[in-house]
N, C-alpha and C positions, 0 to 999 in steps of 0.2 A: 401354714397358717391360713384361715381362710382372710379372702380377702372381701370386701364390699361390694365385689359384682360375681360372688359365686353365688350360684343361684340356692334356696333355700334345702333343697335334700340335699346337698353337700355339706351343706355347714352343718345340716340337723345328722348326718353321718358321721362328720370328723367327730363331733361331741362324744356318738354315742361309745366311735371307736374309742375314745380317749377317754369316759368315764368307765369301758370294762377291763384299761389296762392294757391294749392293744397298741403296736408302734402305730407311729401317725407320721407321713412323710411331711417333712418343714418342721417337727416338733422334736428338741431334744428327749429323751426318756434316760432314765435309771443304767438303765444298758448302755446307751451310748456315755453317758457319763462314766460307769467304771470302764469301759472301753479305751477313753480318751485318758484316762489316769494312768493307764499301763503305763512302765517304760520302755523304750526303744528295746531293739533287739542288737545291743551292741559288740555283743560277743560274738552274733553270727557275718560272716564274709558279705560284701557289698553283692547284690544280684542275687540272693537267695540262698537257702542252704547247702552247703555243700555237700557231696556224697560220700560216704566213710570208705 
């Protein structure tokens, strides 16, 4: 998010990234939303997958 002491091309950037649809660091998006909806991955072993 911009804050009140970034200076004016920053803010006038986040905007324009954020009006073409573009991720924007500090701002949730659409992606990270169905991201965060997943469920865990509870069938797989602790420490990552294991090898067949």
């Amino acid at each position: 998010m911009a804050s009140p002491v970034d200076p004016p091309i920053y803010s006038a950037l986040l905007r324009d990234w954020r009006g073409s649809g573009r991720t924007v660091p500090g701002y949730r998006d659409q992606e990270w939303h169905q991201a965060a909806a997943l469920p865990g991955w509870s069938d797989r072993p602790p420490g990552g997958v294991g090898l067949p």
